[in-house]
N, CA, C, O and CB atoms as a CASP TS submission, in Angstrom:
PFRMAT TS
TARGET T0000
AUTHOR 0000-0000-0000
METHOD Language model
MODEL 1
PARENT N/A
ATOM      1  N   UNK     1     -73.282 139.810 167.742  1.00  0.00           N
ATOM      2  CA  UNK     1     -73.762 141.120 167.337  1.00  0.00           C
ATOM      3  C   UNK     1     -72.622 142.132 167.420  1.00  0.00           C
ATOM      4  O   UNK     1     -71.746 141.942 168.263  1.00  0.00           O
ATOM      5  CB  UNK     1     -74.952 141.563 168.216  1.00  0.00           C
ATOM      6  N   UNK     2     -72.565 143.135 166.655  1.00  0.00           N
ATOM      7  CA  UNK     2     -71.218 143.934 166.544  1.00  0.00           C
ATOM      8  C   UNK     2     -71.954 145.297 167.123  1.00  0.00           C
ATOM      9  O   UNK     2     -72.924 145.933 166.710  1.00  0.00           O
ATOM     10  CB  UNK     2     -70.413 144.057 164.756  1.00  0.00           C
ATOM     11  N   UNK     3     -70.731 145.540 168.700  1.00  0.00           N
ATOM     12  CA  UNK     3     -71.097 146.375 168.744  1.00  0.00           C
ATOM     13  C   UNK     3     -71.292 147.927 168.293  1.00  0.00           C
ATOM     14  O   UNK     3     -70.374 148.365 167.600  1.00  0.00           O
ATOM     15  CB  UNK     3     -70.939 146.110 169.249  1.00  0.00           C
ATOM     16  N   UNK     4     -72.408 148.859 168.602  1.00  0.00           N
ATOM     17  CA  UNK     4     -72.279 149.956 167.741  1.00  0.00           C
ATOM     18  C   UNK     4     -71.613 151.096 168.303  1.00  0.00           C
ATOM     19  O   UNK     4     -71.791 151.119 169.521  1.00  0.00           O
ATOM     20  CB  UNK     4     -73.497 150.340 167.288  1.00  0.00           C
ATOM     21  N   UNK     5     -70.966 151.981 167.916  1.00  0.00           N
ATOM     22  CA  UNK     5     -70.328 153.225 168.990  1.00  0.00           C
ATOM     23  C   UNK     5     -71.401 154.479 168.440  1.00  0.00           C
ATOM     24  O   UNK     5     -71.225 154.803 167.265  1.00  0.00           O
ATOM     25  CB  UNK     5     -68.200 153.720 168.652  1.00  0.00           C
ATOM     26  N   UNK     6     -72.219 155.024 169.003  1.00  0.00           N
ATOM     27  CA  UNK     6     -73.251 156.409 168.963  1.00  0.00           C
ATOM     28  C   UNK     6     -72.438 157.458 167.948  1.00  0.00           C
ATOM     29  O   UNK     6     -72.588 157.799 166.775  1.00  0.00           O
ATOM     30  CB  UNK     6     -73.483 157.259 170.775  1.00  0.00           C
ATOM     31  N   UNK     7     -71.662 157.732 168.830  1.00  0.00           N
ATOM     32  CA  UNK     7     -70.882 158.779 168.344  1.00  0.00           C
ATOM     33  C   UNK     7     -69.831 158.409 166.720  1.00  0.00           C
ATOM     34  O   UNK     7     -69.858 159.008 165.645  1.00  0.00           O
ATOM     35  CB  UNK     7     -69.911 159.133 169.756  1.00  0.00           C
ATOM     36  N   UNK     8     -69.254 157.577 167.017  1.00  0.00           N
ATOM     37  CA  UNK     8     -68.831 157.364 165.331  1.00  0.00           C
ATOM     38  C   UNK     8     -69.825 157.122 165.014  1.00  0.00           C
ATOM     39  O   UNK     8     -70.285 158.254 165.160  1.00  0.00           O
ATOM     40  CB  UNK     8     -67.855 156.321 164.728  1.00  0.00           C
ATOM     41  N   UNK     9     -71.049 156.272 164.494  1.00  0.00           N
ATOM     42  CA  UNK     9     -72.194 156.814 164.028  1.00  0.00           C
ATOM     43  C   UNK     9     -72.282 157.671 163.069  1.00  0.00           C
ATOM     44  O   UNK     9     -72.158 157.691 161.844  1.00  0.00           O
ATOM     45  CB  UNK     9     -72.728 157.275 164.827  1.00  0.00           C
ATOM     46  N   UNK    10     -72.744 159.007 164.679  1.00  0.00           N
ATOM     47  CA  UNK    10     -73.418 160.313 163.883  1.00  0.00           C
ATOM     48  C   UNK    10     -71.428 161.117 163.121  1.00  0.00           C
ATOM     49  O   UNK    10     -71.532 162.038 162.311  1.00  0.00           O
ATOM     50  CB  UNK    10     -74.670 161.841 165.673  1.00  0.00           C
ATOM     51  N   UNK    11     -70.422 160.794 163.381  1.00  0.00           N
ATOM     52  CA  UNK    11     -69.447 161.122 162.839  1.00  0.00           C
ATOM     53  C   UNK    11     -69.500 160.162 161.254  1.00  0.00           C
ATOM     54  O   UNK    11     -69.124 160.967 160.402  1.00  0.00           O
ATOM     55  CB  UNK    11     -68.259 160.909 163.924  1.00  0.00           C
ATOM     56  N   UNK    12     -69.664 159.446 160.891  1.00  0.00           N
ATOM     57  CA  UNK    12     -70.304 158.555 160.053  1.00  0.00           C
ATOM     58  C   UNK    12     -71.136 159.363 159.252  1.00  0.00           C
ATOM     59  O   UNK    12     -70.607 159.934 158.298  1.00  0.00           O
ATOM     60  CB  UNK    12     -71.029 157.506 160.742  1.00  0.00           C
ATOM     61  N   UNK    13     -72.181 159.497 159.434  1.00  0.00           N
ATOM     62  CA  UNK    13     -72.972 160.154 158.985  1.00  0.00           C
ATOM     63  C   UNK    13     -72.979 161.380 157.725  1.00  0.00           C
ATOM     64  O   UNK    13     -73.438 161.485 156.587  1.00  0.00           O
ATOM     65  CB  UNK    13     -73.255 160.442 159.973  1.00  0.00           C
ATOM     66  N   UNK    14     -72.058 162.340 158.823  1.00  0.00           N
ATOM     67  CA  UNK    14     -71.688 163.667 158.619  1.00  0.00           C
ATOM     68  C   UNK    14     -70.698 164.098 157.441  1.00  0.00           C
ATOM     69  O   UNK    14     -70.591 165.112 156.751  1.00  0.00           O
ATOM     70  CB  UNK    14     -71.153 164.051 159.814  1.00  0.00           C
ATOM     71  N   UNK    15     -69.672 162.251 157.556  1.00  0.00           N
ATOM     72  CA  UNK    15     -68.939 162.323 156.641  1.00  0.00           C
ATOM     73  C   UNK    15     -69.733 162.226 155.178  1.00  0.00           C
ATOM     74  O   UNK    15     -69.648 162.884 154.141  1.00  0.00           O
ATOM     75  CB  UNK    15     -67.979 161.369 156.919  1.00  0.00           C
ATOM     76  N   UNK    16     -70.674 160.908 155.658  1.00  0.00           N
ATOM     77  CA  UNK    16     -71.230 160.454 154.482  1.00  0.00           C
ATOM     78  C   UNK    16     -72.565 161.241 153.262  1.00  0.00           C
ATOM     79  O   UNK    16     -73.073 161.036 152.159  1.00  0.00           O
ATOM     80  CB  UNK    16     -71.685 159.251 155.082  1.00  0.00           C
ATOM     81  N   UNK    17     -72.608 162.176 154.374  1.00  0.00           N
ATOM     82  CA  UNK    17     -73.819 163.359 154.105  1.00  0.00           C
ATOM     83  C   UNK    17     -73.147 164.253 152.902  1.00  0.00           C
ATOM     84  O   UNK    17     -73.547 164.561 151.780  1.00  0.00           O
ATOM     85  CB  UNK    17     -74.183 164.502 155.697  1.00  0.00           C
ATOM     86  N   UNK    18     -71.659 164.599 153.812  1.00  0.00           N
ATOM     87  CA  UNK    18     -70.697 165.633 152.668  1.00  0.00           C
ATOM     88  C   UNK    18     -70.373 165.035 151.396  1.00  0.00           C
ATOM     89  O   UNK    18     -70.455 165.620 150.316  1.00  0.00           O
ATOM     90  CB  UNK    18     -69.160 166.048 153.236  1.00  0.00           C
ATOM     91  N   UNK    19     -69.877 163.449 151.628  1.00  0.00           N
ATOM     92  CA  UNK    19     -69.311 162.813 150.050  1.00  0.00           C
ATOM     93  C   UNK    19     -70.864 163.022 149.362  1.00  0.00           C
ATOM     94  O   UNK    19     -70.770 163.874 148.478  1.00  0.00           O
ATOM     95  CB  UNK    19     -68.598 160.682 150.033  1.00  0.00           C
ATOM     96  N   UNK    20     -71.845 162.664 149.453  1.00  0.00           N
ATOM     97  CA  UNK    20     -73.598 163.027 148.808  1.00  0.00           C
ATOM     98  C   UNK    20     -73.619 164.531 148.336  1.00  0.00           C
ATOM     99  O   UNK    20     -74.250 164.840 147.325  1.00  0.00           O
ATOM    100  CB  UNK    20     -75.048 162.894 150.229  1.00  0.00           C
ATOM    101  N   UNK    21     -73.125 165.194 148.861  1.00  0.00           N
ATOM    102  CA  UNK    21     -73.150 166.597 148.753  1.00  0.00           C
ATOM    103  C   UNK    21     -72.391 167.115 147.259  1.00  0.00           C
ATOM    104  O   UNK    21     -72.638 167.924 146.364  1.00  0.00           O
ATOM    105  CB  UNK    21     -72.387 167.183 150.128  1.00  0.00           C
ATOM    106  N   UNK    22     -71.270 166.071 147.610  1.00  0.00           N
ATOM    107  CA  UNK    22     -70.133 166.278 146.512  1.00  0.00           C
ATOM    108  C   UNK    22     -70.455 165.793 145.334  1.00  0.00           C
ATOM    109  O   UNK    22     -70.225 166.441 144.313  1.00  0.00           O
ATOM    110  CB  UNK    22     -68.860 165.671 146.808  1.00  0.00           C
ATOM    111  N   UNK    23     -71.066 164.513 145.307  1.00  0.00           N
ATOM    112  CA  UNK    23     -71.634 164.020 144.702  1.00  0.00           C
ATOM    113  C   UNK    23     -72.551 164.522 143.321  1.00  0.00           C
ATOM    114  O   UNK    23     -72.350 164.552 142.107  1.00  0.00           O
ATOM    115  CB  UNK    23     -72.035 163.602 145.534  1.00  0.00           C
ATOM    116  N   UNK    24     -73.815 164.943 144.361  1.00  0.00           N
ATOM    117  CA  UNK    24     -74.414 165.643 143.750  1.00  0.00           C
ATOM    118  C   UNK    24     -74.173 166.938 143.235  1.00  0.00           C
ATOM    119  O   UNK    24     -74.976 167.445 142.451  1.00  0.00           O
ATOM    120  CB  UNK    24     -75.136 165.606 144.233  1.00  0.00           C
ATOM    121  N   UNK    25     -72.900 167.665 143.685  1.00  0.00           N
ATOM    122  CA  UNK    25     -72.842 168.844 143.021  1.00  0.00           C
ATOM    123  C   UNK    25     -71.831 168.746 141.409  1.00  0.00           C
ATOM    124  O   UNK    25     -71.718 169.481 140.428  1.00  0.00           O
ATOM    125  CB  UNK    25     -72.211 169.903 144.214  1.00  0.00           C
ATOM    126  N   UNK    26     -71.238 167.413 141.836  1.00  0.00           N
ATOM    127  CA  UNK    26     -70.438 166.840 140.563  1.00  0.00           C
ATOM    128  C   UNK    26     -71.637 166.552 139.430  1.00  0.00           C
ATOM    129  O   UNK    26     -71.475 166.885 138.256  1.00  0.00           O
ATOM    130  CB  UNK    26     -69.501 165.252 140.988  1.00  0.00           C
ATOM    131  N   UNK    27     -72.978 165.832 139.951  1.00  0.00           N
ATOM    132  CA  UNK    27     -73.783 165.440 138.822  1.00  0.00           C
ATOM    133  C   UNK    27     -74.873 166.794 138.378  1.00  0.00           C
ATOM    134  O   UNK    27     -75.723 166.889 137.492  1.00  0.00           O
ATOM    135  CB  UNK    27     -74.642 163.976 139.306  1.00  0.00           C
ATOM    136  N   UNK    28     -74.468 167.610 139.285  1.00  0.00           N
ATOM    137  CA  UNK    28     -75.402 169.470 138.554  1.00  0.00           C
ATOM    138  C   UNK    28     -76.275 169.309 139.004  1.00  0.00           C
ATOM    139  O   UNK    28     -77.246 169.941 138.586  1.00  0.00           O
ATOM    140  CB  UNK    28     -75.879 169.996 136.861  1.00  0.00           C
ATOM    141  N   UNK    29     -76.441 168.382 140.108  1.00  0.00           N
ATOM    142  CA  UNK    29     -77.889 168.774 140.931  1.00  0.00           C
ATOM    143  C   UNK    29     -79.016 167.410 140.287  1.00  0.00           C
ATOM    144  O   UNK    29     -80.153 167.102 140.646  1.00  0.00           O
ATOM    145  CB  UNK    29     -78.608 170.818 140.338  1.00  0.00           C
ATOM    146  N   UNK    30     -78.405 167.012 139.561  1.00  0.00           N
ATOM    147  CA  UNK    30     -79.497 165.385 139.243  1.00  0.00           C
ATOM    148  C   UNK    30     -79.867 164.613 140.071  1.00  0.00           C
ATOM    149  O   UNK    30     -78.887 164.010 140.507  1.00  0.00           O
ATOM    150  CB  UNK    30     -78.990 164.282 138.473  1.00  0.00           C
ATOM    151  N   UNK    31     -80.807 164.289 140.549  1.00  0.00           N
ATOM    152  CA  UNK    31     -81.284 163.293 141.566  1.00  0.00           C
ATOM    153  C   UNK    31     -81.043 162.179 141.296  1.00  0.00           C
ATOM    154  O   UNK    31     -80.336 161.544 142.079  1.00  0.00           O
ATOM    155  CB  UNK    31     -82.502 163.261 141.839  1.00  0.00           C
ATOM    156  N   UNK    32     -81.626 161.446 139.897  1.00  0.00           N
ATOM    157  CA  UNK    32     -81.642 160.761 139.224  1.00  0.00           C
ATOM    158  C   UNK    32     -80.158 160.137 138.682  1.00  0.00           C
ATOM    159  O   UNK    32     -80.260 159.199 137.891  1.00  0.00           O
ATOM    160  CB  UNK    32     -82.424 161.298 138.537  1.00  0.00           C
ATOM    161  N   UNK    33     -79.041 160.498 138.975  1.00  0.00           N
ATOM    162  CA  UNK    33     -77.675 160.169 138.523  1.00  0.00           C
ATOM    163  C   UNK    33     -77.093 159.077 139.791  1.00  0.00           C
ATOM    164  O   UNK    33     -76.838 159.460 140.933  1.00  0.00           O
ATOM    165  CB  UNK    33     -76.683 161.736 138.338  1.00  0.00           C
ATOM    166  N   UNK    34     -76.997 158.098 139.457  1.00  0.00           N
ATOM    167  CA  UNK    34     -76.723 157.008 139.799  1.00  0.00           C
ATOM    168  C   UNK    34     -75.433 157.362 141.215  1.00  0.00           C
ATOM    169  O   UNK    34     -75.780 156.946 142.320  1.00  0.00           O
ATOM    170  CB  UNK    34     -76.295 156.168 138.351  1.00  0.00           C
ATOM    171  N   UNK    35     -74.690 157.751 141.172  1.00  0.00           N
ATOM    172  CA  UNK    35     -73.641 157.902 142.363  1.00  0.00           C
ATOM    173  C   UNK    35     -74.209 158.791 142.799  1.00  0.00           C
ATOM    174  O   UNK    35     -74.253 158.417 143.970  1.00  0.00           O
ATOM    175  CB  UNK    35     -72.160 158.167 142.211  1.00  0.00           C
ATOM    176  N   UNK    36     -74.869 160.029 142.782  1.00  0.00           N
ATOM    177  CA  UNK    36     -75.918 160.438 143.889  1.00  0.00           C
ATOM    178  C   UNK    36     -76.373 159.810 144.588  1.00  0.00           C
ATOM    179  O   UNK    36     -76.012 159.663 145.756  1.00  0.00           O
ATOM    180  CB  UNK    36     -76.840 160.875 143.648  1.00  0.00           C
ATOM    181  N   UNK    37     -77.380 159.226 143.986  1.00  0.00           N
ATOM    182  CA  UNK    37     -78.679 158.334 144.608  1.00  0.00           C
ATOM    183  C   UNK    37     -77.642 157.026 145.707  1.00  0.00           C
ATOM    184  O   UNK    37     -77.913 156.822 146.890  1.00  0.00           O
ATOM    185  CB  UNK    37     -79.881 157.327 142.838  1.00  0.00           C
ATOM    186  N   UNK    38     -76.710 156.446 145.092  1.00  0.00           N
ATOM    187  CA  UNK    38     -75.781 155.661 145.618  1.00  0.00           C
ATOM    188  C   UNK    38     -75.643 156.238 147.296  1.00  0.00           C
ATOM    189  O   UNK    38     -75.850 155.629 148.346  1.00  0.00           O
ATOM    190  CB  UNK    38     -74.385 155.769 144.634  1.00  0.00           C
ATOM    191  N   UNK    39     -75.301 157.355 147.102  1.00  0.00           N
ATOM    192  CA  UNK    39     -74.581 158.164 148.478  1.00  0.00           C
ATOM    193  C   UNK    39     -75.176 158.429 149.434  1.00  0.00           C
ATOM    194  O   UNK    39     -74.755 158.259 150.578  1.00  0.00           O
ATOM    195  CB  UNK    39     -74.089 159.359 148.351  1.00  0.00           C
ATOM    196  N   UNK    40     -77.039 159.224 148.910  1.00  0.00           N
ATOM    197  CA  UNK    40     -77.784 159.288 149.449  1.00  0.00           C
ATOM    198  C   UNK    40     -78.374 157.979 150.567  1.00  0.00           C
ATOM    199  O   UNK    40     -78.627 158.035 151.770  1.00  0.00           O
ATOM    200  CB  UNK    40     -78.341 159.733 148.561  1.00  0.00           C
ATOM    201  N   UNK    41     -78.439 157.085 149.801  1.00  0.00           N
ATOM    202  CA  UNK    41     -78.579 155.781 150.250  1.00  0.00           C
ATOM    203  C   UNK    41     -77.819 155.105 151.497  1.00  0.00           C
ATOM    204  O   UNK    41     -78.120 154.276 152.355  1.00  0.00           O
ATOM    205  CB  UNK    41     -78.299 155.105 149.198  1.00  0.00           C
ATOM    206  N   UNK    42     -76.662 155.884 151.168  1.00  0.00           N
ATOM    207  CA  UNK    42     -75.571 154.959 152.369  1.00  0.00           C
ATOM    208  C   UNK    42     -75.649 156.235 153.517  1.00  0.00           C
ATOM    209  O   UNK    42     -75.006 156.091 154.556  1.00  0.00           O
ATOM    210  CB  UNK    42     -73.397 154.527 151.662  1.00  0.00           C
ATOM    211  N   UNK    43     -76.269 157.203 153.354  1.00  0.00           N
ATOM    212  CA  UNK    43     -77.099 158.610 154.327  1.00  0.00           C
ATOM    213  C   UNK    43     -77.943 157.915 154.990  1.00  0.00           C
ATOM    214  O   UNK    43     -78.054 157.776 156.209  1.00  0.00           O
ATOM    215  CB  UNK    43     -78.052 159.944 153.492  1.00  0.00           C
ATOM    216  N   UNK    44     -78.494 157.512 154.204  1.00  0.00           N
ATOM    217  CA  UNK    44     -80.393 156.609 155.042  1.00  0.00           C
ATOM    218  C   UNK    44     -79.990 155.598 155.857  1.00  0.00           C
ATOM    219  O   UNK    44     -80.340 155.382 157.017  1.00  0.00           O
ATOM    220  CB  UNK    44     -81.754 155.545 153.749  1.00  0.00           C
ATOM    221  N   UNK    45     -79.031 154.834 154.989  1.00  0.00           N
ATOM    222  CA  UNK    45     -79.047 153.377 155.565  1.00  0.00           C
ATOM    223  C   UNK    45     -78.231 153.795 157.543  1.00  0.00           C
ATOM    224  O   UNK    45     -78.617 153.500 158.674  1.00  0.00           O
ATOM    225  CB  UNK    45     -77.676 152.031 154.134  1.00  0.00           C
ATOM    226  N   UNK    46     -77.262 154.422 157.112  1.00  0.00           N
ATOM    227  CA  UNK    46     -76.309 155.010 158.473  1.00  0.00           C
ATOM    228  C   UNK    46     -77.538 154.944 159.418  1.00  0.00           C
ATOM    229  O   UNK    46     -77.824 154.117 160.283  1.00  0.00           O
ATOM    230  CB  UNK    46     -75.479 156.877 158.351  1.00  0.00           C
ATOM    231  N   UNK    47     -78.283 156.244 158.929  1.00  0.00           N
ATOM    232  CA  UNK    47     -78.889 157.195 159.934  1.00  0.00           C
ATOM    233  C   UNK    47     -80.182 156.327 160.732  1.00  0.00           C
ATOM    234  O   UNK    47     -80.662 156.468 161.857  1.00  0.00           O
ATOM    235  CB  UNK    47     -79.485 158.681 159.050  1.00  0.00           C
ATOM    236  N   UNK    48     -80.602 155.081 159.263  1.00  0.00           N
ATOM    237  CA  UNK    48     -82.128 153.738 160.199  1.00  0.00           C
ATOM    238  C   UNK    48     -80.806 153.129 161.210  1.00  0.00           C
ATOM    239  O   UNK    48     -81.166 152.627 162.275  1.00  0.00           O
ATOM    240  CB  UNK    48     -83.251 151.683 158.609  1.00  0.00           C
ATOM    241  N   UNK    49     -79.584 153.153 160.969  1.00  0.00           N
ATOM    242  CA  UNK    49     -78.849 152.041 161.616  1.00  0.00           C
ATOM    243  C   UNK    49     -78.643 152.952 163.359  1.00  0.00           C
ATOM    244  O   UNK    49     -78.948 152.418 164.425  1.00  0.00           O
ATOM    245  CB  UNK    49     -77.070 151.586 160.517  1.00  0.00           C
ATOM    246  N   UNK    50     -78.043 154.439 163.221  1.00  0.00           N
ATOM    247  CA  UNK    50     -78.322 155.101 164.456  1.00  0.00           C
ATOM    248  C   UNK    50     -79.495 155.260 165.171  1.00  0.00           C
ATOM    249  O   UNK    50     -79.387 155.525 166.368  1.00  0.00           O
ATOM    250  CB  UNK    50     -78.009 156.119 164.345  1.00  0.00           C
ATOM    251  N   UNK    51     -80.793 155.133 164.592  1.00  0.00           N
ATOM    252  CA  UNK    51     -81.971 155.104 165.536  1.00  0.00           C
ATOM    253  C   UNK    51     -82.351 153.713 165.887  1.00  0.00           C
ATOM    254  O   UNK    51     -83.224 153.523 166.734  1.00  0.00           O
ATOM    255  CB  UNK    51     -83.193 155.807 164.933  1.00  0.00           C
ATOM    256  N   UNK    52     -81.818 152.835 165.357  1.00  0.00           N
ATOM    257  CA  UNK    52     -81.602 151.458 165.523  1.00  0.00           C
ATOM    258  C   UNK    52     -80.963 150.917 166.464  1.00  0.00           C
ATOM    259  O   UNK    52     -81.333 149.941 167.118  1.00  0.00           O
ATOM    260  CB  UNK    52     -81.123 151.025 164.662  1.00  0.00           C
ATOM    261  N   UNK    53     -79.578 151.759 166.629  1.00  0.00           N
ATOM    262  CA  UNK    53     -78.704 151.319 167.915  1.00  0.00           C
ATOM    263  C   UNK    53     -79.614 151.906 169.207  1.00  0.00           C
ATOM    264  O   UNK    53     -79.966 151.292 170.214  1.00  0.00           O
ATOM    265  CB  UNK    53     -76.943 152.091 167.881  1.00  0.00           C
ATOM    266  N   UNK    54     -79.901 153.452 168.792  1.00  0.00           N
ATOM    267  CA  UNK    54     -80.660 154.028 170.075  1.00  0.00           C
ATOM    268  C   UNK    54     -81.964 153.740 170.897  1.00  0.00           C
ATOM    269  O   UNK    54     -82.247 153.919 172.082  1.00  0.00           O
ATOM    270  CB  UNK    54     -80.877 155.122 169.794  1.00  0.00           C
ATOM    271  N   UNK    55     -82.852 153.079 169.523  1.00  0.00           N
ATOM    272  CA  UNK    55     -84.075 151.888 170.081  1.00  0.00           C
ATOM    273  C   UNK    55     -83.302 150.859 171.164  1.00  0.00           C
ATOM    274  O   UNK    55     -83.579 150.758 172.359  1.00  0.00           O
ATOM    275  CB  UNK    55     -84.771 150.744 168.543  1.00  0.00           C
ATOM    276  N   UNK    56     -82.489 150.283 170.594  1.00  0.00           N
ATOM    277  CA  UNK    56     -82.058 149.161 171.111  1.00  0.00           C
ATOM    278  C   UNK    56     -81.295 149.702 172.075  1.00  0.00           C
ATOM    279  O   UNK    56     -80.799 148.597 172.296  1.00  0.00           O
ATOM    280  CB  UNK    56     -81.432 148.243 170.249  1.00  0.00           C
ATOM    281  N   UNK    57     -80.689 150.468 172.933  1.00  0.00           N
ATOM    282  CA  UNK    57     -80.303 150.887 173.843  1.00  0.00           C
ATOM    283  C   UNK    57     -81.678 151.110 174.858  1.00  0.00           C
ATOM    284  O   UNK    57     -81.820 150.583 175.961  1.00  0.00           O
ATOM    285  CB  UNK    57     -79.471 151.962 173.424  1.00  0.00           C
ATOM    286  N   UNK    58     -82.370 151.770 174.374  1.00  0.00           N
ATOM    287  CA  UNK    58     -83.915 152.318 175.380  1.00  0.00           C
ATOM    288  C   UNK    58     -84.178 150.981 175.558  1.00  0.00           C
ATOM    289  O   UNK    58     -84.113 150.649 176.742  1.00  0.00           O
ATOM    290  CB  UNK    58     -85.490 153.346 174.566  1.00  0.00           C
ATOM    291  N   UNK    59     -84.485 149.995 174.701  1.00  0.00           N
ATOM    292  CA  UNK    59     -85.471 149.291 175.248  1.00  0.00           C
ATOM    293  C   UNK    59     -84.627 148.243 175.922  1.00  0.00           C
ATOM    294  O   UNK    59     -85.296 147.235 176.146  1.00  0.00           O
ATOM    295  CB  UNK    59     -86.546 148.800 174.246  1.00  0.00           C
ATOM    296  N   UNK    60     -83.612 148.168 176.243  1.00  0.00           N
ATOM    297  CA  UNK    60     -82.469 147.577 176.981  1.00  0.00           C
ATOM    298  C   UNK    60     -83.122 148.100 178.279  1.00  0.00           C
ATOM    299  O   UNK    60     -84.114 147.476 178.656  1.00  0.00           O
ATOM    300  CB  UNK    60     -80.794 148.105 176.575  1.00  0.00           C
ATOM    301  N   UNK    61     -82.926 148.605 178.634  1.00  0.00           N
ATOM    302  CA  UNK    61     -83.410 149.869 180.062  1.00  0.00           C
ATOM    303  C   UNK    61     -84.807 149.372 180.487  1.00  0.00           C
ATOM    304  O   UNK    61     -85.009 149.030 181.652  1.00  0.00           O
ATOM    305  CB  UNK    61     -83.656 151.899 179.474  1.00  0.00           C
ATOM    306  N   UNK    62     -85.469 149.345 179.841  1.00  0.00           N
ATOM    307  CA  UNK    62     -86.410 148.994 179.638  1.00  0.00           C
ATOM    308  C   UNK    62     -87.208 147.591 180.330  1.00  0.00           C
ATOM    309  O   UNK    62     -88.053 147.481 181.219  1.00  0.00           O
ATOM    310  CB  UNK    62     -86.207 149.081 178.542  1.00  0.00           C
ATOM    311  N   UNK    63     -86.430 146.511 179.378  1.00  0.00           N
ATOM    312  CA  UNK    63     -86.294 145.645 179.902  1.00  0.00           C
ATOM    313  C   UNK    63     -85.358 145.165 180.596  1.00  0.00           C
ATOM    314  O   UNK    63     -85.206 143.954 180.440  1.00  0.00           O
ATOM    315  CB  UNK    63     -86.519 145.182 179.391  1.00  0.00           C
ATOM    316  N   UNK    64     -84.599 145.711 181.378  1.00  0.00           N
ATOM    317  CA  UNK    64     -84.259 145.386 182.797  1.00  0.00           C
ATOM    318  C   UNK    64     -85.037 145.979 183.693  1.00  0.00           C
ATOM    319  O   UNK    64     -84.686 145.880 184.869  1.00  0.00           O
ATOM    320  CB  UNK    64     -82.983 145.701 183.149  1.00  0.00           C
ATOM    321  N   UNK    65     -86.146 146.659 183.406  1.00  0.00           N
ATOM    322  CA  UNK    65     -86.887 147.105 184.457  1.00  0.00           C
ATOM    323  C   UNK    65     -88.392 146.193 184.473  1.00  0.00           C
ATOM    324  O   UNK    65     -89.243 146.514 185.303  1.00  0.00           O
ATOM    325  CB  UNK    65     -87.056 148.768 184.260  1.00  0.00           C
ATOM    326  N   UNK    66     -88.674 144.987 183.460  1.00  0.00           N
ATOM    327  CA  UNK    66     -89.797 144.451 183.132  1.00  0.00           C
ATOM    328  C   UNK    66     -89.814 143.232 183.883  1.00  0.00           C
ATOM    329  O   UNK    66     -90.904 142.696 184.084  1.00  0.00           O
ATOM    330  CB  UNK    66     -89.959 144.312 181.748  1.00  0.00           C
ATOM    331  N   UNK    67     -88.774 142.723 184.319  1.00  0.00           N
ATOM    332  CA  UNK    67     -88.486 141.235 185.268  1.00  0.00           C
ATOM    333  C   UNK    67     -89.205 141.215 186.528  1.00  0.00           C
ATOM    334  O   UNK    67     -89.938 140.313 186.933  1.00  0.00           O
ATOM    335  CB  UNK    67     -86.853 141.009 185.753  1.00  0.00           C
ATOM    336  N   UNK    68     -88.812 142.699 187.312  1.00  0.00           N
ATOM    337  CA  UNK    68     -89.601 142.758 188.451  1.00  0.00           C
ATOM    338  C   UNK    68     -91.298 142.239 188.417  1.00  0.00           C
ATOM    339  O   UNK    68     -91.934 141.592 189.249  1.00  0.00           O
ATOM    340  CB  UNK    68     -89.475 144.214 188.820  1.00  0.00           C
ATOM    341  N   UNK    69     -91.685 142.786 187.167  1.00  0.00           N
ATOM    342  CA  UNK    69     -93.130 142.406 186.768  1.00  0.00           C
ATOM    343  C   UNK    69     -93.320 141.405 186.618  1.00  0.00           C
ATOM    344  O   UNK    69     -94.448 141.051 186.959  1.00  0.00           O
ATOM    345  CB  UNK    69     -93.649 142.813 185.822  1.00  0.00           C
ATOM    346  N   UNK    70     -92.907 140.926 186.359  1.00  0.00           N
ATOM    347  CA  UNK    70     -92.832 139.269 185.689  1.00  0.00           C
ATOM    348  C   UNK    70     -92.545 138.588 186.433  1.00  0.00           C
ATOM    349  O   UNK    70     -93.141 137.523 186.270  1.00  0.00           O
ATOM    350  CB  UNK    70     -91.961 138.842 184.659  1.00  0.00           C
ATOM    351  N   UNK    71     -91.592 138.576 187.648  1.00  0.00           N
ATOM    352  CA  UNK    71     -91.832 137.953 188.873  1.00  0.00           C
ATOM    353  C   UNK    71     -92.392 137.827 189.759  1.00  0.00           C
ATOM    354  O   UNK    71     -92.215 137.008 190.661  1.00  0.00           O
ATOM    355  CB  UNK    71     -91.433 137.945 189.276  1.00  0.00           C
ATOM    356  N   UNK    72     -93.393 138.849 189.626  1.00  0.00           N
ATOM    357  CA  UNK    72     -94.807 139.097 190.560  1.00  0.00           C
ATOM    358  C   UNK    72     -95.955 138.535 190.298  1.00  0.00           C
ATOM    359  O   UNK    72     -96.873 138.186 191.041  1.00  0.00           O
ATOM    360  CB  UNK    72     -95.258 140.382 190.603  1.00  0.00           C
ATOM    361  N   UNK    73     -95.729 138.449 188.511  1.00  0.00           N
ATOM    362  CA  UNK    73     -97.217 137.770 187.841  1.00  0.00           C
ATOM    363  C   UNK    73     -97.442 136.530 188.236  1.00  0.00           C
ATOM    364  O   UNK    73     -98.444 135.931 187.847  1.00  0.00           O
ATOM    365  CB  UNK    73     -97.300 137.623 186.263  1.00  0.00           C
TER
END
């Protein structure tokens, strides 16, 4: 599994938010114009992948705290 770094991430993100920005102001505001929608996309995909790392961090915690239970059952 590769690990993820939080912070490049949301630096990730921020970059990838602005090239969308650019994007779309190159296509006049079209939603519908193919390298928009492209950019937007790699926005979403980042941002499921940061709440993804951060699930998976919580429930890390989580379950290191679930064994105790489980050795009692």
């Amino acid at each position: 599994m590769i690990k993820v770094n939080q912070e490049e991430l949301a630096q990730k993100i921020n970059k990838l938010k602005a090239a969308a920005a650019e994007k779309a102001k190159k296509s006049e505001g079209k939603k519908s114009e193919p390298g928009a929608r492209e950019a937007l996309k790699k926005v979403k995909r980042a941002q499921r992948k940061l709440r993804a790392a951060k699930a998976y961090k919580s429930s890390g915690k989580k379950a290191e705290a679930k064994p105790e239970e489980k050795a009692s059952a």
